[in-house]
C-alpha positions in Angstrom: 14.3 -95.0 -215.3 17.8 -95.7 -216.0 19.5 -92.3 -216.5 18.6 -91.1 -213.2 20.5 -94.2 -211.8 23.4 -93.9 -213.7 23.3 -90.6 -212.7 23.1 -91.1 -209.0 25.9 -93.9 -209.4 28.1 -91.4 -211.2 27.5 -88.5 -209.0 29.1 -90.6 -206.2 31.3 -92.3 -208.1 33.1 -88.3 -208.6 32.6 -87.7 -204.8 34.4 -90.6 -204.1 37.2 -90.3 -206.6 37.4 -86.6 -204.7 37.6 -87.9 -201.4 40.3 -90.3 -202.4 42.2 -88.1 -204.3 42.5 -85.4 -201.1 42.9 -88.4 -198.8 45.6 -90.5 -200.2 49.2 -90.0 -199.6 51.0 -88.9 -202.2 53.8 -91.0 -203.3 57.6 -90.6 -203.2 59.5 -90.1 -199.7 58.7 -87.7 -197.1 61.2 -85.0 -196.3 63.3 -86.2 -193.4 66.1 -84.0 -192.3 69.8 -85.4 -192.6 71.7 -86.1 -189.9 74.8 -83.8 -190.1 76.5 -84.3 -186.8 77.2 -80.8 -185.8 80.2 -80.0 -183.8 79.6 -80.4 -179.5 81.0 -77.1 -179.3 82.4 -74.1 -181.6 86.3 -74.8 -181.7 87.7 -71.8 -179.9 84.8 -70.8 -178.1 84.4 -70.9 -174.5 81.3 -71.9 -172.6 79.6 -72.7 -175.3 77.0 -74.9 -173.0 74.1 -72.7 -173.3 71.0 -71.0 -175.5 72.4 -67.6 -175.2 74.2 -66.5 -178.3 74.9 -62.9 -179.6 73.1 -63.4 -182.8 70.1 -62.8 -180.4 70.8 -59.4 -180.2 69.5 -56.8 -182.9 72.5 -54.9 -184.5 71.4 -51.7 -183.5 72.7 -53.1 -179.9 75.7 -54.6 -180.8 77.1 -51.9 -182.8 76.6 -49.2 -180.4 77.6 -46.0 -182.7 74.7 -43.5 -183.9 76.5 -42.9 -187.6 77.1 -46.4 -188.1 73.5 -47.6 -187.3 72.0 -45.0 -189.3 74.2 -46.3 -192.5 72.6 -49.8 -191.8 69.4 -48.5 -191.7 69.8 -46.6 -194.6 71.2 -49.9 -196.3 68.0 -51.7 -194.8 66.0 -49.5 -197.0 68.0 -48.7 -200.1 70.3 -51.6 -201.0 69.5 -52.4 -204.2 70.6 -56.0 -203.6 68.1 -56.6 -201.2 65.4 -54.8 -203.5 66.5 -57.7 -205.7 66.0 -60.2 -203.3 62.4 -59.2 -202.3 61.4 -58.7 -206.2 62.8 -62.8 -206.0 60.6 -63.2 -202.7 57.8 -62.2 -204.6 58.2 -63.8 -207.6 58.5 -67.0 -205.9 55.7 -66.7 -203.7 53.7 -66.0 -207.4 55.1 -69.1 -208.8 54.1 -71.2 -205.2 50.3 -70.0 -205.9 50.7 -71.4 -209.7 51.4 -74.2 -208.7 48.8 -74.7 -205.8 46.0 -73.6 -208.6 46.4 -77.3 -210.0 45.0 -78.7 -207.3 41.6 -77.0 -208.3 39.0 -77.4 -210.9 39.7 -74.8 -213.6 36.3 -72.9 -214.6 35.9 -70.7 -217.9 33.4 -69.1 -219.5 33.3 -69.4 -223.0 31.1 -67.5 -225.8 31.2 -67.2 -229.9 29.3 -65.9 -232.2 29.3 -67.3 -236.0 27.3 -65.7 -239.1 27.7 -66.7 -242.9 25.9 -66.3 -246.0 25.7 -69.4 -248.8 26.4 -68.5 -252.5 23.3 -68.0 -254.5 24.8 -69.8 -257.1 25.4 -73.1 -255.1 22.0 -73.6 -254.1 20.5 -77.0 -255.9 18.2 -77.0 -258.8 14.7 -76.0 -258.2 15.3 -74.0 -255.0 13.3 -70.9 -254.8 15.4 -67.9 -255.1 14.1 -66.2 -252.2 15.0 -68.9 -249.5 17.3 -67.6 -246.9 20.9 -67.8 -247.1 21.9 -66.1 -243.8 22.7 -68.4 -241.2 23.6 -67.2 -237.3 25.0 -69.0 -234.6 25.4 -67.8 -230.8 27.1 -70.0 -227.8 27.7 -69.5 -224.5 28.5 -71.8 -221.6 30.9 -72.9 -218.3 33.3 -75.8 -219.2 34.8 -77.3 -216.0 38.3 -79.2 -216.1 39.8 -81.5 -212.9 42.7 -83.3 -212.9 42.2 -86.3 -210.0 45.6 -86.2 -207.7 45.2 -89.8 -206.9 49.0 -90.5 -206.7 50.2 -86.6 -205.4 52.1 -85.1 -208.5 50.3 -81.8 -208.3 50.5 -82.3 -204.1 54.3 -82.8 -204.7 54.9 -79.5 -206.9 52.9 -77.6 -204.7 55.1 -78.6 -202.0 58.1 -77.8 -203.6 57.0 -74.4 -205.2 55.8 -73.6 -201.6 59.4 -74.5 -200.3 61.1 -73.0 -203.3 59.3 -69.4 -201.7 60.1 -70.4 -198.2 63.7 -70.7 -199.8 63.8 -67.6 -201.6 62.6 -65.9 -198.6 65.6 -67.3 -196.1 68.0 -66.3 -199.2 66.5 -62.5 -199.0 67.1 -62.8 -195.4 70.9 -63.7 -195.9 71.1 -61.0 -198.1 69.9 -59.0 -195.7 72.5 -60.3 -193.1 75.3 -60.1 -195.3 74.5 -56.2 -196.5 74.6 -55.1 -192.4 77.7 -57.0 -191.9 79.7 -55.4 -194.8 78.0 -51.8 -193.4 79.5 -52.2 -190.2 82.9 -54.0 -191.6 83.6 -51.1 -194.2 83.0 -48.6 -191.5 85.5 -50.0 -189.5 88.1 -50.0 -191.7 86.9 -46.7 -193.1 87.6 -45.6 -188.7 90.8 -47.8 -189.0 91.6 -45.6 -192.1 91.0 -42.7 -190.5 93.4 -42.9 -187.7 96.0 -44.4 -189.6 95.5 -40.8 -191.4 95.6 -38.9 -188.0 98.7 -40.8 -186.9 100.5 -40.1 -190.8 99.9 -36.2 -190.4 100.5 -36.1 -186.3 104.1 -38.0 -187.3 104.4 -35.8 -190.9 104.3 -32.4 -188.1 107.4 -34.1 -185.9 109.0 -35.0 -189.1 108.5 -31.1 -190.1 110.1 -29.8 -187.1 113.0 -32.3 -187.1 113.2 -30.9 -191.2 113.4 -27.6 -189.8 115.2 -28.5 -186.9 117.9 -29.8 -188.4 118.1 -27.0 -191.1 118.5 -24.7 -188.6 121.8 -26.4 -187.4 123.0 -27.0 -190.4 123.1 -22.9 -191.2 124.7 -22.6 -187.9 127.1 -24.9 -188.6 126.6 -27.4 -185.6 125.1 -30.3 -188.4 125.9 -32.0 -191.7 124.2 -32.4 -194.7 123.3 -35.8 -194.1 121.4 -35.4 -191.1 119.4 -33.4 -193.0 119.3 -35.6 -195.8 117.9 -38.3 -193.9 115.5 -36.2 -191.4 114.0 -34.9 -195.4 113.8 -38.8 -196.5 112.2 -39.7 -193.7 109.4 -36.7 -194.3 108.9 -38.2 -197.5 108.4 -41.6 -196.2 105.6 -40.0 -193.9 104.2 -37.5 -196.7 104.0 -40.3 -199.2 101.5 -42.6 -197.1 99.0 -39.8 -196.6 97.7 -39.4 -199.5 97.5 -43.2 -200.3 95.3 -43.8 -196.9 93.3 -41.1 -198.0 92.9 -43.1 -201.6 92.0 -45.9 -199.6 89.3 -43.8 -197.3 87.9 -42.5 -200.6 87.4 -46.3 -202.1 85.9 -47.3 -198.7 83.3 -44.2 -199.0 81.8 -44.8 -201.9 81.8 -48.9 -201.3 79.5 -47.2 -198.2 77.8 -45.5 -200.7 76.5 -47.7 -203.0 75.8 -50.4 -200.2 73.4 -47.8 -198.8 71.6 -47.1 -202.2 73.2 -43.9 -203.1 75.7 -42.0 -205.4 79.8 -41.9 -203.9 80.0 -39.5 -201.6 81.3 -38.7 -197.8 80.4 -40.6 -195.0 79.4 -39.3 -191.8 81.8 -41.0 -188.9 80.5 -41.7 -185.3 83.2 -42.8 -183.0 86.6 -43.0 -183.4 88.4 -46.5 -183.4 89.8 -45.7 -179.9 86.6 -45.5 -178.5 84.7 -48.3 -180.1 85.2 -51.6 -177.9 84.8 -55.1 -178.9 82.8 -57.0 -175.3 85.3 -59.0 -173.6 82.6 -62.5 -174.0 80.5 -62.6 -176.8 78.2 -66.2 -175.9 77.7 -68.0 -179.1 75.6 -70.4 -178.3 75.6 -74.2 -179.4 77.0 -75.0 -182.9 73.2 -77.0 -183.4 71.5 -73.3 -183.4 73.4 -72.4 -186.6 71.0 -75.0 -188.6 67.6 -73.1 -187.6 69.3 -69.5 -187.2 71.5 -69.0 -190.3 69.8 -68.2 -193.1 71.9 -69.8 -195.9 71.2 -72.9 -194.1 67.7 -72.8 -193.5 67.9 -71.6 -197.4 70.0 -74.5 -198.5 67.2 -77.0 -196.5 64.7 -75.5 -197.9 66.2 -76.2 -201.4 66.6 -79.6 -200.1 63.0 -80.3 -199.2 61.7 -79.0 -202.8 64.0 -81.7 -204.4 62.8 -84.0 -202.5 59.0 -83.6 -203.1 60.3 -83.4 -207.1 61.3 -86.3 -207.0 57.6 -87.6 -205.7 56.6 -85.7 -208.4 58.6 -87.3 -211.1 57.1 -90.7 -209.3 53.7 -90.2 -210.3 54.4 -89.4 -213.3 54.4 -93.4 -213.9 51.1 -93.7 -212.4 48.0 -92.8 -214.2 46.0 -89.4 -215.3 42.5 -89.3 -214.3 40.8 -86.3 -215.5 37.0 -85.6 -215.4 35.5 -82.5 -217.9 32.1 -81.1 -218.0 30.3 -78.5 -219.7 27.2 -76.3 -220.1 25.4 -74.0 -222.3 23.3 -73.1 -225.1 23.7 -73.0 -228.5 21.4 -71.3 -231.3 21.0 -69.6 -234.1 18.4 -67.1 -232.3 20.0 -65.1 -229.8 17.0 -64.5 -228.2 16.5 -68.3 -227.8 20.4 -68.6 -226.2 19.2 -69.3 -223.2 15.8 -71.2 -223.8 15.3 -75.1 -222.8 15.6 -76.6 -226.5 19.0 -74.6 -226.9 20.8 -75.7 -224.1 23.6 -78.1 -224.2 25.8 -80.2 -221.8 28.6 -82.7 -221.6 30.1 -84.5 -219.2 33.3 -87.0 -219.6 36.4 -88.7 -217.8 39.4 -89.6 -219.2 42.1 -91.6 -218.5 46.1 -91.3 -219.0 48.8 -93.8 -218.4 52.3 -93.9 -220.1 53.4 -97.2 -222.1 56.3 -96.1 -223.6 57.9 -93.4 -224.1 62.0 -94.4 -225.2 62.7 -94.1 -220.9 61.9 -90.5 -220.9 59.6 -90.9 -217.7 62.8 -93.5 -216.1 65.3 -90.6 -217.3 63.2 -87.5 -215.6 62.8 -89.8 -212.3 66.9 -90.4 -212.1 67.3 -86.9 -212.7 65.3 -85.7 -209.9 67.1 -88.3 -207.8 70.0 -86.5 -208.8 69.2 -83.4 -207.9 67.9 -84.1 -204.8 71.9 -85.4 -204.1 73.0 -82.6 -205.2 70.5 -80.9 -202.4 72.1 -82.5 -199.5 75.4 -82.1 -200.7 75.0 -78.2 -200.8 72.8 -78.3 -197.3 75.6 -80.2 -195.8 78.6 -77.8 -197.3 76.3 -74.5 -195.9 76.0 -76.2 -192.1 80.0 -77.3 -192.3 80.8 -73.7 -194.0 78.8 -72.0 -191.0 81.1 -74.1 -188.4 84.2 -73.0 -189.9 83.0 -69.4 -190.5 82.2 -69.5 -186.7 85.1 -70.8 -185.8 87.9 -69.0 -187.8 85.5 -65.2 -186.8 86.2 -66.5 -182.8 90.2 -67.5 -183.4 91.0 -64.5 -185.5 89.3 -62.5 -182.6 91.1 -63.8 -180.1 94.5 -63.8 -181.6 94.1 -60.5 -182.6 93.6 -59.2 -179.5 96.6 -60.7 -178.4 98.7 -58.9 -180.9 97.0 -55.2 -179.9 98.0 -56.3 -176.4 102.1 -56.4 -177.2 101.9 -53.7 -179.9 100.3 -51.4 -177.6 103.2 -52.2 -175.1 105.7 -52.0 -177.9 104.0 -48.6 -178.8 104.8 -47.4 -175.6 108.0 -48.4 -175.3 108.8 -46.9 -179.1 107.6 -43.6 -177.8 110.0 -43.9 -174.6 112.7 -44.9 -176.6 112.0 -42.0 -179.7 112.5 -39.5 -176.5 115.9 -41.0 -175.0 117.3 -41.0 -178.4 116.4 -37.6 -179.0 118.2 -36.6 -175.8 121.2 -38.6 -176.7 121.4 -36.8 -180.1 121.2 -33.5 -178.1 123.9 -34.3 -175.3 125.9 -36.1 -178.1 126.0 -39.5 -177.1 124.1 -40.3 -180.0 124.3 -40.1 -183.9 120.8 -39.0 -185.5 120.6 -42.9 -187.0 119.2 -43.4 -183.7 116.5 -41.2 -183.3 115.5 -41.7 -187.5 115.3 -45.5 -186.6 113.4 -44.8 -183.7 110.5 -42.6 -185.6 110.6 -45.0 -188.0 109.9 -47.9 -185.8 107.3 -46.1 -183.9 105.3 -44.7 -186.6 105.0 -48.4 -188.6 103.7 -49.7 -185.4 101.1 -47.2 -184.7 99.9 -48.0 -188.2 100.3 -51.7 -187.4 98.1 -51.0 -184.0 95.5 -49.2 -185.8 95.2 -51.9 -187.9 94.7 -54.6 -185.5 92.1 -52.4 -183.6 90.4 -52.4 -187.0 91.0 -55.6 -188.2 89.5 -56.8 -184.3 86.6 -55.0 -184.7 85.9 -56.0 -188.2 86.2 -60.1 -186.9 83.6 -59.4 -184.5 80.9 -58.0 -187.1 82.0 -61.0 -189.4 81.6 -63.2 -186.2 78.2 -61.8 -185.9 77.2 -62.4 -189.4 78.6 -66.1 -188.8 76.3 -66.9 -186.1 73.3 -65.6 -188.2 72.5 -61.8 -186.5 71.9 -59.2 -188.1 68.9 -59.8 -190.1 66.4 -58.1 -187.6 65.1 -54.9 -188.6 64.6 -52.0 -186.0 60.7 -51.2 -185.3 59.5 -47.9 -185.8 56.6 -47.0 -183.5 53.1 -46.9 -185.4 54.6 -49.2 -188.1 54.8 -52.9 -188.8 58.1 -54.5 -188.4 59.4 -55.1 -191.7 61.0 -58.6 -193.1 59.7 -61.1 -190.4 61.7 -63.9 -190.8 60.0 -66.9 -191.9 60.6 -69.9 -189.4 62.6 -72.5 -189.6 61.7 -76.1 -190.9 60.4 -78.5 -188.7 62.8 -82.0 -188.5 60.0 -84.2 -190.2 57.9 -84.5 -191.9 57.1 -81.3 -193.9 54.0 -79.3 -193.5 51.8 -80.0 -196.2 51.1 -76.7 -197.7 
């Protein structure tokens, strides 16, 4: 009458242990999200006092040019960086359901099979010489394992496995962010290239005719050999940057290239610098928004929350191990009788774990997860203050630069006015030809220094966008699922338990 009792007593006595185990908190500190004091407003920015912020807006509406947004969707789908970073998504998101399996009870099936034959020679003394020496063996059975998480270490790596994937996943998104902002930044320098080219070869034709112009007067007698001299010089000067823009065009094509997934080649253009406009406000919304919208930040907390739940983990570790193990089968030398009632077998059994010592090795592993989980909020805390400055120096740079197109474009003009006058100087003869040579020369290093801050402005504003954590949406195409859905951000506290 006893072994049904103890039994009974034992069944709930696991029930219990399982209800505790799934009940009680694990220990170690909950995640609670540092304080980090953001800025009241971006540091150059101007009505920064509302939600609205460009990094709302999907890039193929902020960079309104047909060639460029095909590039970026053509990076979207070939970059073999972001390939990487999925193949990493994936792998994490693996390694998260490892570590949730510990929580289970593990179940195998196990089998053998076992068949010898004694020695004649070793049987005893008087044994009759046709007893059987053959002897079989068959088993089968289901063993059961469970490890009791009364104190949360397998709770605390699931959480930070599951946070390492949520990580991995915001770090595939910044990839994602940084490939469309280097698109759309080479392909505006590879524009800016393009008409510092057109401006070399329009200025390389004047510098041809003055050549020939002045050759011409020097057969007629009406020049000197030095005005030609210098009018050929000055060609040269002009002839000699051509082919190093178009050097720099070819670099800038195949960095394209191999940003999009493919081998160097030509790139298609869209529109011309002159006709690509950076908006006169771009809203940037509060500096606060950067901590849920940029993904090296979201990245860097989720990092932060998977040190912290190690270091639960590496807690518990100086609590004790309560495992339970069962098993059941049959056993038998008949295969026929494997499964009968006299062949079948079972075990049942708990066992307990709890360090003594161990030379400080648990201490040690605790200290160093403490450690790490410094290290955490040091690096979460660099990414926000890194995405303030990145912020602010995309918003001055765009603003001072367009400060500077503003007086070269009027010094521009005036170059032009004043490379005509010369010219009529020279031909009345009020004038030597230093004049009009210092008057191209002028001219044409300011167009090339205009072209270049038309570039350089646009390029600020797709590194602005980047800053402000844009860019990582990806176009929907009708009858197919959006692809990379971002993964949301973090709650404050505490963290979702997995």
């Amino acid at each position: 009458m006893s072994r049904p009792s103890s039994f009974r007593v034992g069944s709930l006595g696991v029930a219990g242990l399982l209800l505790w185990s799934i009940g009680c908190a694990p220990v170690g500190p909950d995640y609670k999200r540092p304080d980090l004091l953001p800025p009241v407003q971006h540091r150059w920015a101007e009505n920064t006092q509302t939600a609205a912020t460009l990094a709302d807006t999907p890039w193929w509406q902020v960079f309104d040019d047909d060639a460029l947004q095909a590039l970026i969707r053509d990076a979207v789908a070939h970059n073999l960086d972001l390939r990487v970073a999925l193949a990493r998504v994936q792998e994490s998101r693996a390694l998260a359901g490892v570590a949730k399996s510990f929580l289970y009870p593990e179940i195998n099936l196990t089998g053998g099979y076992t068949g010898n034959q004694a020695s004649r020679n070793s049987q005893p003394p008087g044994a009759q010489p046709d007893t059987d020496r053959t002897f079989n063996n068959s088993s089968v059975g289901v063993s059961v394992f469970w490890e009791a998480d009364l104190f949360g270490r397998l709770r605390r790596n699931n959480e930070a496995a599951f946070n390492r994937y949520l990580a991995t996943e915001e770090g595939r998104r910044a990839v994602l962010v940084t490939v469309v902002s280097d698109v759309a930044t080479s392909y505006f320098l590879l524009r800016q290239l393009d008409l510092q080219l057109d401006i070399a070869k329009q200025t390389l034709a004047i510098n041809d005719q003055t050549v020939s112009y002045y050759t011409t007067r020097l057969g007629g007698g009406v020049s000197n050999k030095l005005e030609l001299d210098q009018a050929q010089a000055n060609r040269s000067i002009t002839a000699a940057s051509i082919p190093e823009i178009e050097r720099q065009i070819a670099l800038v094509e195949h960095a394209i290239s191999v940003l999009v997934g493919r081998a160097p080649g030509a790139v298609i253009r869209g529109r011309s610098l002159t006709e690509t406009h950076v908006p006169p406000t771009v809203p940037v919304g509060m500096p606060a928004m950067l901590l849920q919208r940029r993904p090296d930040v979201v990245e860097a907390e989720r990092f932060l929350m998977a040190a912290n739940a190690d270091v639960g983990a590496a807690k518990a570790l100086f609590y004790p191990t309560i495992s339970l193990t069962g098993a059941l089968g049959g056993l038998s030398g008949d295969f026929g009788k494997l499964l009968a009632g006299d062949s079948i077998i079972w075990s049942v059994g708990a066992g307990l774990f709890q360090p003594l010592y161990n030379h400080g090795r648990n201490k040690r592993n605790y200290e160093a997860a403490q450690a790490r989980f410094d290290q955490a909020i040091a690096q979460y805390q660099q990414a926000a203050l890194n995405s303030y400055r990145e912020v602010a120096d995309s918003l001055v740079t765009i603003q001072k630069l367009a400060q500077v197109r503003t007086e070269q474009t009027t010094g521009v003009v005036a170059l032009e006015d004043a490379a005509k006058l010369s010219r009529s100087r020279y031909d009345t003869g009020l004038a030597n030809y230093l004049e009009v040579l210092i008057a191209d020369q002028q001219l044409f290093q300011l167009q090339l220094q205009l072209a270049k801050t038309r570039g350089d402005e646009l390029q600020a504003f797709a590194q602005l966008y980047r800053s402000l954590g844009g860019g990582w949406q990806a176009e929907a195409t009708p009858g197919q699922p959006v692809p990379f859905t971002p993964v949301p951000a973090p709650p404050p506290v505490p963290v979702p338990k997995p």
